[in-house]
N, C-alpha and C positions, 0 to 999 in steps of 0.2 A: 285595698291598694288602688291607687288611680291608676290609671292606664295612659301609658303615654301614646301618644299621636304622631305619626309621621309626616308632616306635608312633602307633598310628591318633591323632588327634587327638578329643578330646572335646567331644560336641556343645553347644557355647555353650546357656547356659540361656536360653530365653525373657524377657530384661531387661523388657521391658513388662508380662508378665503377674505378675513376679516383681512388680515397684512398685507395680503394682497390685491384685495382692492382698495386699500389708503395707499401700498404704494404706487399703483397706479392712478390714483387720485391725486396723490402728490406730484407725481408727472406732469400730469396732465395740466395743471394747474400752474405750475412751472413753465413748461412749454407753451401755455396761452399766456403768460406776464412775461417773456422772453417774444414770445413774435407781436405781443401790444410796445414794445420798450425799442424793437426792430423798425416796425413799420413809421412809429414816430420820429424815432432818429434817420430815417434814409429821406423822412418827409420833411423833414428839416431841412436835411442837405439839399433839396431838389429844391426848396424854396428859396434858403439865403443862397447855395451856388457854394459851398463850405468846402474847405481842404478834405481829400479824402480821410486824411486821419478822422474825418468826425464820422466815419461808417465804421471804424475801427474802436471809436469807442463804445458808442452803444451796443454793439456786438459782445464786447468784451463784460460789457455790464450784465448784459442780459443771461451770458453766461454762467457769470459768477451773482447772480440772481436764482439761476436753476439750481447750482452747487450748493447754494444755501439751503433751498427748500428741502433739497435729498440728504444733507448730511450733519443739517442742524445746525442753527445758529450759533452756537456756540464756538464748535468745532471749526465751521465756516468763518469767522471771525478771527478766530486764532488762525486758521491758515495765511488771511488775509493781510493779518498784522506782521507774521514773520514771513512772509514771502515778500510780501509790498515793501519789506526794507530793503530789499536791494535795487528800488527801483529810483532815484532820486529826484520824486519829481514834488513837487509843493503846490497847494494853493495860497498865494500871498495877498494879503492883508490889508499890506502897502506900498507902493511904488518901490522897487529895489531900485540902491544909487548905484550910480554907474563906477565902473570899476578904474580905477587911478591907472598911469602908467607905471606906481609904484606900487603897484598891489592892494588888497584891503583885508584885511582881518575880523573883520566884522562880515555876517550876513549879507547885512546890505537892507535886510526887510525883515518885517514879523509876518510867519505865514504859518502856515499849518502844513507838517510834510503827511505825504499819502500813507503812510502806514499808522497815520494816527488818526484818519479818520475811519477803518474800523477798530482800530485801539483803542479810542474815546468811546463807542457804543458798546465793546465789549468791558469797559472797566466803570463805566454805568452800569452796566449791569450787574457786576461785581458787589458796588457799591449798595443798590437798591437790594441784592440779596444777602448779603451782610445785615442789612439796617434790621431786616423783616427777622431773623433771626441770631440778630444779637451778638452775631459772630466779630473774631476783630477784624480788623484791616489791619491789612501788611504793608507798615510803612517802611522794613526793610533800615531800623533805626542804626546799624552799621555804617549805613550808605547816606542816609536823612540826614543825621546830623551835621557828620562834616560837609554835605550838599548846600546846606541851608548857612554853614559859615562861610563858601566858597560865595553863595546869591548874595549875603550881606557886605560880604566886603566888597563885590561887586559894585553896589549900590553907592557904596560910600564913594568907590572912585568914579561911579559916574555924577555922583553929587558935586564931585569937588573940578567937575571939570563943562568947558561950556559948549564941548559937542557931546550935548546926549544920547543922542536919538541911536546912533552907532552902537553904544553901550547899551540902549536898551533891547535892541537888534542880539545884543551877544547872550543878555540874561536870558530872553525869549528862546534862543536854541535852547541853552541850559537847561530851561525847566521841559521842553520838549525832550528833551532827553530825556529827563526825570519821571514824566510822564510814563512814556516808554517803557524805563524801569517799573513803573508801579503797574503798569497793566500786565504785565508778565507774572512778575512777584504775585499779583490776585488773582490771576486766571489758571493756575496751576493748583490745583486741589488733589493730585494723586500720581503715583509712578504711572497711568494712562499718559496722562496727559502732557506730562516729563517728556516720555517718549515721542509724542506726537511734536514736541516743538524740536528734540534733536534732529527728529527725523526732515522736518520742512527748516532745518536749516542747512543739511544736507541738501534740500532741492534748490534752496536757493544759490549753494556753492554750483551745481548741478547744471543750474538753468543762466548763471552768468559767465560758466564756462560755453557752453554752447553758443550765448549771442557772444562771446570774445571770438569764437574759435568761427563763426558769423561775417563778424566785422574784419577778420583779421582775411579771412580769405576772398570778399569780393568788394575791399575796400573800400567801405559803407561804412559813415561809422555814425549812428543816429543813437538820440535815447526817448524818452517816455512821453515826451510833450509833442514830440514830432518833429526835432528838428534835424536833419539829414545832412551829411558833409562827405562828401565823394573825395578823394584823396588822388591831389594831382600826381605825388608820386609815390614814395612809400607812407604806411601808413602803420608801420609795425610799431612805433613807441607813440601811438596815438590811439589803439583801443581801448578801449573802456567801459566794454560790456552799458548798462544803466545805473549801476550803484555810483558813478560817478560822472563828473567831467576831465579831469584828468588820472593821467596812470598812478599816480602814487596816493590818489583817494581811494580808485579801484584797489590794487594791492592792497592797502591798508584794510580796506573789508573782507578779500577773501582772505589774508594770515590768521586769523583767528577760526573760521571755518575751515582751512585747511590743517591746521592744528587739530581740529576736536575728529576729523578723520584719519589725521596721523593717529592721534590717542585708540580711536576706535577698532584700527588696523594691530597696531601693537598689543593690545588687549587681548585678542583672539579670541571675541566670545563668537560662536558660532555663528550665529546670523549678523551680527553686527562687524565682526571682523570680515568678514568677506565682501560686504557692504565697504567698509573703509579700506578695506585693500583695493579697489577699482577704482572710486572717488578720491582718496589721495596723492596717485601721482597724477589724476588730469589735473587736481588742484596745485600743484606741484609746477607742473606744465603749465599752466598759465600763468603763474605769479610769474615764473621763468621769463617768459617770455612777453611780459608788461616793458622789459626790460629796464624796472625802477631798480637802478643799484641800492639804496640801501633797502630795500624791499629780499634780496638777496641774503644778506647779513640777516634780517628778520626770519627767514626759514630757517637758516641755520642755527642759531638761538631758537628760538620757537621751538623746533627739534629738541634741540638739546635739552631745554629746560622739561619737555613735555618726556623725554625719556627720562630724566633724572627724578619727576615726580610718580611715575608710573615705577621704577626700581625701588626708590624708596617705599612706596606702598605695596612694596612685591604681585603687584599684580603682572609685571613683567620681568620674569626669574631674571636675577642676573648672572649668570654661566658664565663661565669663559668664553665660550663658543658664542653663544648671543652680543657678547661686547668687541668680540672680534668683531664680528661682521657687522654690527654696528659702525665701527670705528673703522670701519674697511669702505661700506659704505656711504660713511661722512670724508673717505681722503679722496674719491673717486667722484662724489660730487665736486671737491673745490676743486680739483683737477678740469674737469668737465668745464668749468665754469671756467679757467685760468687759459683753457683753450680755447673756449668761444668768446671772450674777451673782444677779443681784434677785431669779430665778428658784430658783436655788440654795437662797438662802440662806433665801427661806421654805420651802421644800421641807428642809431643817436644821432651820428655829423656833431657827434660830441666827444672835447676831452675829458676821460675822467680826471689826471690830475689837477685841470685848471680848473674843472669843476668845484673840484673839491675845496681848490685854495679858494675862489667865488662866496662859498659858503659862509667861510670859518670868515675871512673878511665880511663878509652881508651881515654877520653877527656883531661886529663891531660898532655899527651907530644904535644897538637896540643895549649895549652895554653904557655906552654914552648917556641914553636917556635915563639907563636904571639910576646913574651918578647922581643925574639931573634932579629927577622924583625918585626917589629911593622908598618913601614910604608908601606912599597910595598909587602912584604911577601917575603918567600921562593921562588915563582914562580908556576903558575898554572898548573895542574899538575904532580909535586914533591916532593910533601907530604909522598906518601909509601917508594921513595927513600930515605928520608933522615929521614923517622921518628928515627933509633935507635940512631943518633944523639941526640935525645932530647929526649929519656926514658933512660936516667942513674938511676938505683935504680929498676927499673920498675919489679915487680914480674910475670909473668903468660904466657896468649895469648898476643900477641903483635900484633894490628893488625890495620887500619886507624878508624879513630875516628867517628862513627855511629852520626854526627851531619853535615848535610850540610851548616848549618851555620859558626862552628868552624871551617871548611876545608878552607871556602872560606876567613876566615881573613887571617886563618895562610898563605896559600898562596899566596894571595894578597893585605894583607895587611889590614890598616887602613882603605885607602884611595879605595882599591877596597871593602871592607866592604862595607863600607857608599854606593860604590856608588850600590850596589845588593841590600843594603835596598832602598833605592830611587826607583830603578825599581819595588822592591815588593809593596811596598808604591802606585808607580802610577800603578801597576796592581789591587791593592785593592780599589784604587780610582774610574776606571773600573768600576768594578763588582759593588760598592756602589752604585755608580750611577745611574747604567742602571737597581735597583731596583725601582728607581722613576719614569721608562716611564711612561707615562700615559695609555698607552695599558694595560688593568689588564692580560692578559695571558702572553706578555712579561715577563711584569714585575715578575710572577710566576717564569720564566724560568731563569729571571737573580737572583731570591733569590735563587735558586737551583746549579749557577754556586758558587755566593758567598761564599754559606756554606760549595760547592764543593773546594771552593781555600783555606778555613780556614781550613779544614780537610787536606789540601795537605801542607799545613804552619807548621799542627803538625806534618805528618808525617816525613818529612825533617828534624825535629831536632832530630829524633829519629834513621835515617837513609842516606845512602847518597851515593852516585856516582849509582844510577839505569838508567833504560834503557830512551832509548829516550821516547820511548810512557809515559811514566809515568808523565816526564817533560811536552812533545808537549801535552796529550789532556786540561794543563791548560791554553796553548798559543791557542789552535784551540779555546776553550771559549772564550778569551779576543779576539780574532778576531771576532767573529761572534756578539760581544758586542759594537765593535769598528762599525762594518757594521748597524748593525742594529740601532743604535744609529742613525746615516742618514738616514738612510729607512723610520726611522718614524716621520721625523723632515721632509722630503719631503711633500712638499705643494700637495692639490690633493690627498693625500692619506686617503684611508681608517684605520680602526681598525690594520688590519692584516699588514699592511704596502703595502697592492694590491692597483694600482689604483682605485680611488673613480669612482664608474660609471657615467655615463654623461647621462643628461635626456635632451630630447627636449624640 
């Protein structure tokens, strides 16, 4: 019988000292491409003589340079992608035209907004590891296809009309959007990473609360590019945190995050519920005091819809006792609000009812045009251009029509109508949906995007042409709804959508 041989075994490397000298290798290495990234940006400034903002930016790079190195590109990238949506700042492309006395509806430019320059690096990567192993890409074909009918008919109305440029201004957000969407939808491979993007859009509700509650008390009110406006007298229906330039952009982005921490609050899952019980009434508190009326109407809806999806998935019992105080609740809010009224509205130096008559009239020449072009529209947009065409008679302000819905017929027609409702249609389909996971905590988070989208439904017809972030964080939802939808439709998985552990 041969004899077997043992060769000595090799002595196991030191694992602790091994981690901990890469992590401090990774330090170190970090903090020397942070003070090289320093010292050239302050070297900068001392040579051109630059606005202090440019010691503010390289600082801020250099930091989020370190963050990367310590927490890994990936992760670092998705932080960056959903926090940098609330910041509304752009690199443009092309000279933006300047803005009408009547308003404009279009962009203005083709640029690239700042959450898609690490969104583009992280959905490159996506892409190149997909290819290497043969995986699909998630084009999110719910969302894609009526997307791709909205960009053609698009196309057609800017074919048939002879200010393009405007129109191609509008596709260019859209597909930036779209983008958006598809980086989220690919960069979520698991219930980790689910969590990791509800979680940093809670900071972003978080962190635009605090520069509101910033702006609002030493009357400052600046955003991302550096541009600063001191407020000769009040300044209260003029904050607006970075997610926008105006109030009703702002609002429109945090009701949807303030929604998915109503959800998370009402859920009562342990660590998350107590997480959304703090964060939703500051979120609460700021929309309140944006003082955007129909932003008002959107919590209350928003509410209501996100309770009525969470009851119906009984993830929140519905008792007697629970609906009382619910409904006790919601009359002591409109109550609250029917008192601070008076309040409001001098703090506006605004009427609401003439406001309101303002509107439903500003709506009337964007009805004229639909008469005019009915099929393909005036062309997307060309709206501010051409409105004094179609207000003969018209007494007052003259200004674009405060309903994103009536912009987008008159511009586009019938036929591009129809096809914006189909898209809204299958982004509501979405959201419906991904109320039924079987995961009960999911399923919380998608009644809170839901109630989030039906709040951002209302807002829209009350207002219109606002900032990207306002638009993107309802596309960053439907992406992460689009992902997670797979994550937990994967075999072998657990609750959280983590692999299922394997036992011997």
């Amino acid at each position: 019988m041969a004899s077997m041989v043992r060769m000595p075994a090799r002595p196991a490397p030191a694992s602790g000292n091994v981690s901990a000298g890469s992590f401090f290798e990774r330090i170190a290495w970090g903090a020397l491409a942070g003070g090289v990234a320093l010292v050239f940006g302050l070297l900068t400034l001392r040579l051109g003589n630059l606005d202090l903002r440019w010691v503010v930016y390289p600082m801020v790079g250099s930091a989020l340079l370190i963050v990367t190195l310590l927490v890994g590109t990936d992760r670092a990238l998705m932080a960056y992608t959903v926090v940098g949506l609330s910041v509304d700042a752009h690199y443009y492309l092309t000279t933006p035209l300047p803005m009408l006395s009547t308003g404009i509806t279009s962009p203005g430019a083709v640029y690239i907004p700042l959450t898609l320059v690490p969104g583009t690096i992280l959905l490159a990567r996506q892409l190149l590891r997909a290819r290497a192993a043969a995986s699909r890409f998630r084009w999110g074909a719910a969302v894609s296809r009526p997307f791709a009918l909205v960009v053609a008919t698009s196309l057609i109305s800017i074919a048939l009309t002879d200010m393009r440029y405007t129109g191609v201004c509008v596709v260019w957000q859209l597909l930036m959007l779209f983008v958006l969407f598809l980086v989220i939808a690919n960069s979520v491979h698991s219930g980790v990473d689910g969590h990791r993007v509800v979680a940093l859009l809670l900071v972003a509700l978080l962190g635009q609360a605090l520069l509101f509650f910033v702006q609002l008390t030493t009357g400052i009110k600046f955003d991302a590019v550096g541009k600063v406006t001191v407020a000769q007298g009040t300044i209260w229906h003029g904050v607006t945190g970075t997610a926008a330039s105006t109030t009703a952009g702002f609002a429109t982005f945090m009701d949807p995050l303030v929604m998915l921490a109503f959800a998370l609050y009402r859920a009562g899952d342990r660590r998350w519920g107590r997480v959304g019980r703090y964060i939703f009434p500051i979120g609460l508190t700021v929309v309140t005091l944006t003082l955007n009326r129909s932003s008002w109407g959107a919590l209350v809806l928003g509410m209501v819809v996100t309770e009525w999806a969470l009851r119906r998935r009984r993830i929140v019992a519905p008792t007697p006792g629970s609906s009382r105080r619910f409904v006790i609740a919601g009359i002591v809010l409109l109550v609250v609000f029917a008192l601070a009224a008076p309040l409001f509205e001098s703090a506006r130096h605004a009427n609401n009812e003439e406001d309101f008559w303002l509107r439903i009239a500003l709506m009337g020449p964007a009805i004229n045009m639909i008469k005019a072009h009915p099929i393909f529209g005036v062309g997307p947009g060309v709206y501010g251009y051409v409105l004094r065409q179609y207000a003969a008679g018209y007494q007052g302000w003259l200004y674009i029509a405060h309903n994103d819905y009536l912009l987008v017929w008159a511009e586009r027609g019938t036929v591009g109508f129809v096809a914006c409702v189909l898209l809204l249609r299958a982004m509501w389909g979405v959201f419906e949906r991904s109320t039924r996971w079987p995961d009960r905590w999911w399923a919380a988070v998608a009644c809170g995007f839901f109630g989030g989208f039906v709040a951002h439904l209302w807002e829209v017809f009350w207002t219109s042409s606002m900032s990207y972030p306002a638009y993107g964080v309802i596309w960053l939802m439907a992406g992460l709804c689009v992902a997670m939808d797979e994550v937990l439709r994967m075999p072998g998985r657990g609750a959280t959508g983590a692999p299922a552990p394997v036992t011997a």
